[in-house]
Backbone bond lengths (Angstrom), bond angles and torsions (degrees), N, CA, C in turn:
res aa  C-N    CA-C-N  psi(-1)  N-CA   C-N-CA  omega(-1)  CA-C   N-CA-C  phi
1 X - - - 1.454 - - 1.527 110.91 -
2 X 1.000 121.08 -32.44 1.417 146.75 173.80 1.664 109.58 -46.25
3 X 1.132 100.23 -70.21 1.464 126.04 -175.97 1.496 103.22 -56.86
4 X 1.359 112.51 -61.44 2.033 116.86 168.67 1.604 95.66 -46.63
5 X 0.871 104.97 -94.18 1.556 86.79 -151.95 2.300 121.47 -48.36
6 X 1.017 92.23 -29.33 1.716 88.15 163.78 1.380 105.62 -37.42
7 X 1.616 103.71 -64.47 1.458 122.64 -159.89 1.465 103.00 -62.81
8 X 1.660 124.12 -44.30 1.561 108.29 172.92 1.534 124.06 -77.91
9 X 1.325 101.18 -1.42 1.626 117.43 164.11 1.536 119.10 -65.99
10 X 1.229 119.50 -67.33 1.352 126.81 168.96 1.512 117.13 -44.28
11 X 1.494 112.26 -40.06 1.443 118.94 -169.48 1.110 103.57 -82.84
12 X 1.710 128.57 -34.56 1.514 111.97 154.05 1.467 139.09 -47.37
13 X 1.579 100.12 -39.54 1.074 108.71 175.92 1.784 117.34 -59.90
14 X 1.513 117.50 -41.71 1.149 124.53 -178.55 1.622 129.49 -71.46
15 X 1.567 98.25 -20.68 1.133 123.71 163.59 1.889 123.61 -65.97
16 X 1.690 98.72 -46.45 1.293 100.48 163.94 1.510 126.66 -82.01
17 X 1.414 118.75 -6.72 1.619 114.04 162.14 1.545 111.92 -74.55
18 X 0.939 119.11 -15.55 1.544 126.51 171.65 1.537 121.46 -55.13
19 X 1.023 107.82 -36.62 1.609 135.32 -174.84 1.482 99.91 -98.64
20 X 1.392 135.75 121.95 1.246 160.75 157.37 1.506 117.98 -111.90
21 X 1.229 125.82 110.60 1.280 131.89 174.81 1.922 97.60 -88.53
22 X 1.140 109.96 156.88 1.475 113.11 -174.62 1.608 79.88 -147.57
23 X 1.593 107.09 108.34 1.599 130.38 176.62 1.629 91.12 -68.93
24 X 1.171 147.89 -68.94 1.121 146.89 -152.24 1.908 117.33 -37.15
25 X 1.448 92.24 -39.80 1.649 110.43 -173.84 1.260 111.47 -108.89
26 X 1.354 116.97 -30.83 1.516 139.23 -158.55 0.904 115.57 24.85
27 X 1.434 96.19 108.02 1.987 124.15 -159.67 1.817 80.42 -166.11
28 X 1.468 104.94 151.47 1.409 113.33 172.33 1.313 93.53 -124.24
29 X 1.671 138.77 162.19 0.815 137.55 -153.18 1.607 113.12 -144.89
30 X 1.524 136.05 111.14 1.582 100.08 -154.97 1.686 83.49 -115.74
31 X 1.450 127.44 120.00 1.319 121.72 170.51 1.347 125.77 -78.41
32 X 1.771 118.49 2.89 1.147 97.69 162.05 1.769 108.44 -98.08
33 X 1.260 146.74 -12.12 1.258 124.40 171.43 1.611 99.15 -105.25
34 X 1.168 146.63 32.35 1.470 153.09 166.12 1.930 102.01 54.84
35 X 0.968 107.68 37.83 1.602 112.78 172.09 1.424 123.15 -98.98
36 X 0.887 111.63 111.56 1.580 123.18 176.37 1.367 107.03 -93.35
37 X 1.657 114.79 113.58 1.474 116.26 -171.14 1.727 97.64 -103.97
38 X 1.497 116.49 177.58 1.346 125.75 175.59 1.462 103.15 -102.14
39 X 1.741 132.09 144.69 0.773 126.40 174.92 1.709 108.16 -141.16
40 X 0.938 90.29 83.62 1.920 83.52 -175.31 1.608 92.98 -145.44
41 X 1.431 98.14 -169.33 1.786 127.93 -155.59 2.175 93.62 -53.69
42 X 1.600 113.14 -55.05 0.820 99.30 176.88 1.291 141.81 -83.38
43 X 1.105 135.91 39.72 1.409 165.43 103.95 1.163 124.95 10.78
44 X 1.729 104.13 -57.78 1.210 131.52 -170.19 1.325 127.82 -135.54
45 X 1.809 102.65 20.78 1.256 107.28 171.39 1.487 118.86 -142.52
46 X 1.528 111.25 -29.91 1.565 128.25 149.66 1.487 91.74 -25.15
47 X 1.234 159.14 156.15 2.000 155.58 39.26 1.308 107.58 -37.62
48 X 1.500 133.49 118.84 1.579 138.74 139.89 1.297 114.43 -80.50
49 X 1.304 95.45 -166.21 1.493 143.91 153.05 1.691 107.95 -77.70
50 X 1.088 128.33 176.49 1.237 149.01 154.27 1.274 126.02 -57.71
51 X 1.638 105.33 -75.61 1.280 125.61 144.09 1.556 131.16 -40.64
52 X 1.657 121.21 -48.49 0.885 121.94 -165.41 2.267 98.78 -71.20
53 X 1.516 114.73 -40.63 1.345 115.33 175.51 1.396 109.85 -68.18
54 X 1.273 139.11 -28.25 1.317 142.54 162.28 1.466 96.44 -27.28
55 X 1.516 109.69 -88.27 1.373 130.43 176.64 1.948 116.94 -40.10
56 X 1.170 87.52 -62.14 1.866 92.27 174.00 1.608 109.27 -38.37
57 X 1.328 115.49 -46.09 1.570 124.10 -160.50 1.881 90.69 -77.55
58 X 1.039 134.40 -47.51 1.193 143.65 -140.81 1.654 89.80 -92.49
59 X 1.201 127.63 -45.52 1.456 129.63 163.85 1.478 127.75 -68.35
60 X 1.450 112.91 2.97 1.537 111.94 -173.13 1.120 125.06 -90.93
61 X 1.332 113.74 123.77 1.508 112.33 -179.29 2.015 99.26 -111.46
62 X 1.536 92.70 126.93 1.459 105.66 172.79 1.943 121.99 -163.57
63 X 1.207 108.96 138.76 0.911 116.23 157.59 1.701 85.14 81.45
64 X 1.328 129.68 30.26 1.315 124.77 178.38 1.620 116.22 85.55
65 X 1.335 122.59 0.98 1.600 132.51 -155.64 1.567 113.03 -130.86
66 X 1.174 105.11 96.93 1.609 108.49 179.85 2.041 120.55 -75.44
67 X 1.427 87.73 -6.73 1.728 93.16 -176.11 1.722 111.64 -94.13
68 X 0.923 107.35 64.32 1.666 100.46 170.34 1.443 108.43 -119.42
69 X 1.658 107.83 168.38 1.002 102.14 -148.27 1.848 89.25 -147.61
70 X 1.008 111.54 177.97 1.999 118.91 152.60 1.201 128.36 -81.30
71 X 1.316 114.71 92.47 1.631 108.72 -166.31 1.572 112.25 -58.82
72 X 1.603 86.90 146.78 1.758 104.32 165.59 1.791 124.92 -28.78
73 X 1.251 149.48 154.55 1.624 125.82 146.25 1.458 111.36 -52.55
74 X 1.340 109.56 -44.51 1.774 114.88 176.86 1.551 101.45 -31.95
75 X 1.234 116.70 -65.53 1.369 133.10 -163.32 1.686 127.46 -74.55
76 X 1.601 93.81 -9.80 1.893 99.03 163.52 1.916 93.02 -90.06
77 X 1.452 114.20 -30.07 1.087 99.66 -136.63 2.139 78.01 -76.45
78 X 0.717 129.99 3.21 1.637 119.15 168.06 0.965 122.68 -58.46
79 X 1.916 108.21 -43.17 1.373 126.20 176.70 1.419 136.41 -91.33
80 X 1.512 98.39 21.24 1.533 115.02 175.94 1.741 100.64 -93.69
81 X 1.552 99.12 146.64 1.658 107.25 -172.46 1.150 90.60 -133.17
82 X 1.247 156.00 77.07 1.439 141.87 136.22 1.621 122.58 -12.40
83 X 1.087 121.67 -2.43 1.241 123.59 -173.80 1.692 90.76 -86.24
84 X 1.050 109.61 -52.38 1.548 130.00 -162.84 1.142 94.61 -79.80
85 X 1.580 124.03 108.76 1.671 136.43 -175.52 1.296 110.64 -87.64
86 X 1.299 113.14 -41.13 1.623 120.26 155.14 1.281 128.13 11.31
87 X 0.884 80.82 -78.51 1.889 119.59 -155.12 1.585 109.05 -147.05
88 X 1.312 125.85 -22.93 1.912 112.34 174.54 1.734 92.33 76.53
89 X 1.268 154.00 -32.85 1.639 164.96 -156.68 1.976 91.40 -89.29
90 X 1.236 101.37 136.09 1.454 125.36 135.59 1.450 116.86 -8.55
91 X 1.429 137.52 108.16 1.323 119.85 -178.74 1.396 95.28 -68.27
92 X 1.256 140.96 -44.86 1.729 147.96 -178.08 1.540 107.85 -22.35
93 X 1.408 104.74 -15.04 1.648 108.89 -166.75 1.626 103.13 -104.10
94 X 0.659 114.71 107.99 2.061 116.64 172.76 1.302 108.47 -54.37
95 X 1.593 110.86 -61.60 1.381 109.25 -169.18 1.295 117.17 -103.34
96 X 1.686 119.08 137.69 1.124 99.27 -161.98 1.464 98.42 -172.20
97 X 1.422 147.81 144.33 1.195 132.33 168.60 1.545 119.76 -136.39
98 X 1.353 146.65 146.09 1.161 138.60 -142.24 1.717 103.04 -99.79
99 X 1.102 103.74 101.95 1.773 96.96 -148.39 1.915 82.72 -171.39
100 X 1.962 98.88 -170.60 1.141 87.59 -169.76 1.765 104.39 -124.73
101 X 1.051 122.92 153.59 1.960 120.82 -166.11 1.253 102.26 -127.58
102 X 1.429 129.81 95.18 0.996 118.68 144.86 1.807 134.34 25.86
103 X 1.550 94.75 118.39 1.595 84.78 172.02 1.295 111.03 -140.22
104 X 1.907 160.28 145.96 1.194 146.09 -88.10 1.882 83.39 -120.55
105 X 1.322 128.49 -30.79 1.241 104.01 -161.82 1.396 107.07 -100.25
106 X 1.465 108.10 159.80 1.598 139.49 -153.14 1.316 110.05 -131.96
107 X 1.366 120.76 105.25 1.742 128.38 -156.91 1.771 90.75 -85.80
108 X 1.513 102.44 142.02 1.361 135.69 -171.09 1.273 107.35 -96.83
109 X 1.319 113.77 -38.62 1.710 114.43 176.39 2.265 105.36 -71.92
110 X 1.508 98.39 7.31 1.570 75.69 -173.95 1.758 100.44 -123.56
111 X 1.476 89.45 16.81 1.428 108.22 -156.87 1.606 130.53 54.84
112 X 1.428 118.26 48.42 1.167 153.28 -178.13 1.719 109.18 53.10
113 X 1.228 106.51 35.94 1.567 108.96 171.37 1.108 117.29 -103.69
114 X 1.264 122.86 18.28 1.328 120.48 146.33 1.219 102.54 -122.92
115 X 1.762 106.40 -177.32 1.869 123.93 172.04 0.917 85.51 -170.62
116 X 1.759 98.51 157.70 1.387 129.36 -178.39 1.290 107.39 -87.66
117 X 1.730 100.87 143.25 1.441 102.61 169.55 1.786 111.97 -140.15
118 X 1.070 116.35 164.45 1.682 122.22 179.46 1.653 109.27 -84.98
119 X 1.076 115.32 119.82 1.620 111.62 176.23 1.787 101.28 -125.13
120 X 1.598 82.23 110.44 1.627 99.62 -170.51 1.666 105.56 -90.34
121 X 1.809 119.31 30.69 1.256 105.95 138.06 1.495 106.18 -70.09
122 X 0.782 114.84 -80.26 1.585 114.10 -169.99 1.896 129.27 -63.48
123 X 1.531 96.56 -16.30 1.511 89.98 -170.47 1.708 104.24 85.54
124 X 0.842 128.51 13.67 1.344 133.29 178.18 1.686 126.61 -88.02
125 X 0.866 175.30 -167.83 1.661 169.75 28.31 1.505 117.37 -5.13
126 X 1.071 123.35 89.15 1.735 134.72 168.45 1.642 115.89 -93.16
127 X 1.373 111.20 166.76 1.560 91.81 161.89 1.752 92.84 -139.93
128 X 1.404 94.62 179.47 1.493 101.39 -159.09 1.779 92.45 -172.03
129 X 1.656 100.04 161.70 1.645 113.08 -153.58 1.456 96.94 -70.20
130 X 0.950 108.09 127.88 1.998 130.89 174.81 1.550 103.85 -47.33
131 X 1.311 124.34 -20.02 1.862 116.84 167.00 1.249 112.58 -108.30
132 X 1.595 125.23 12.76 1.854 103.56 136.07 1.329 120.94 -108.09
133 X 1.506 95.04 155.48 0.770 132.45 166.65 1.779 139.78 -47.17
134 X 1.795 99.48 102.28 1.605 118.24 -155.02 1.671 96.23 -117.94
135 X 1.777 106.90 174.12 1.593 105.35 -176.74 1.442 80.42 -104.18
136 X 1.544 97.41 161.11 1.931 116.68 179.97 1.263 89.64 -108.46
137 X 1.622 106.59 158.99 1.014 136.61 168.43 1.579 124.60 -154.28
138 X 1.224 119.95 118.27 1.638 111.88 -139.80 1.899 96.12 -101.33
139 X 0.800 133.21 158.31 1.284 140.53 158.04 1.284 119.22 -139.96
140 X 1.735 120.27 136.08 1.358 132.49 151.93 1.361 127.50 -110.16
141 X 1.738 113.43 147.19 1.363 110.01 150.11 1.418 133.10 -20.00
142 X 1.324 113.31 151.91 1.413 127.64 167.56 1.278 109.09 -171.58
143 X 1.519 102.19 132.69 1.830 125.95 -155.03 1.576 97.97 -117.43
């Protein structure tokens, strides 16, 4: 038992050098899936729509980068840390609130009135009706 948790100790640890926040731009950066996330004030104060963060993400210009987008659930779920009781989020991330953010896909079996979103009380992926109101969180590529 000893040995497991060392071993999921270290791998946390290695997991969180992966993640670089760069305060200057505030963007976190994860080099093993090449995602450049947004990390600033509106983070945690933006609430949309579904639709309306669809659009928000697709219009954002930051940190010099006009290509962002609404990340995947796949793609919060990288940035979930269970270690971190907090919040369930990446410590790499400053801003951040234990709540749920929007994520880009829109289920077909409900006739797209719902979408999935990340709720970093738990580290979990739920979905819920596309006209309330969730925090955005934008992510782009990086090659």
């Amino acid at each position: 038992m000893k040995y497991l948790i060392c071993i999921l100790f270290f791998l946390s640890l290695s997991t969180a050098a992966l993640l670089h926040r760069d305060s200057s731009s505030e963007v976190v950066k994860d080099h093993t899936t090449h995602l450049m996330w947004a990390d600033n004030s509106s983070s945690v104060s933006l609430q949309l729509t579904h639709k309306e963060a669809i659009e928000y993400c697709e219009k954002l210009s930051h940190a010099g980068y006009t290509n962002w987008r609404l990340p995947k659930i796949e793609e919060f779920e990288t940035i979930v840390d269970k270690l971190n009781r907090k919040t369930y989020i990446n410590k790499a991330f400053k801003y951040n609130v234990p709540t749920g953010y929007w994520a880009y896909k829109a289920h077909f079996r409900t006739f797209w009135y719902y979408a999935d979103y990340m709720n970093f009380i738990s580290g979990t992926a739920y979905f819920d009706n596309r006209n309330v109101n969730k925090y955005v969180r934008c992510v782009r590529d990086i090659k």
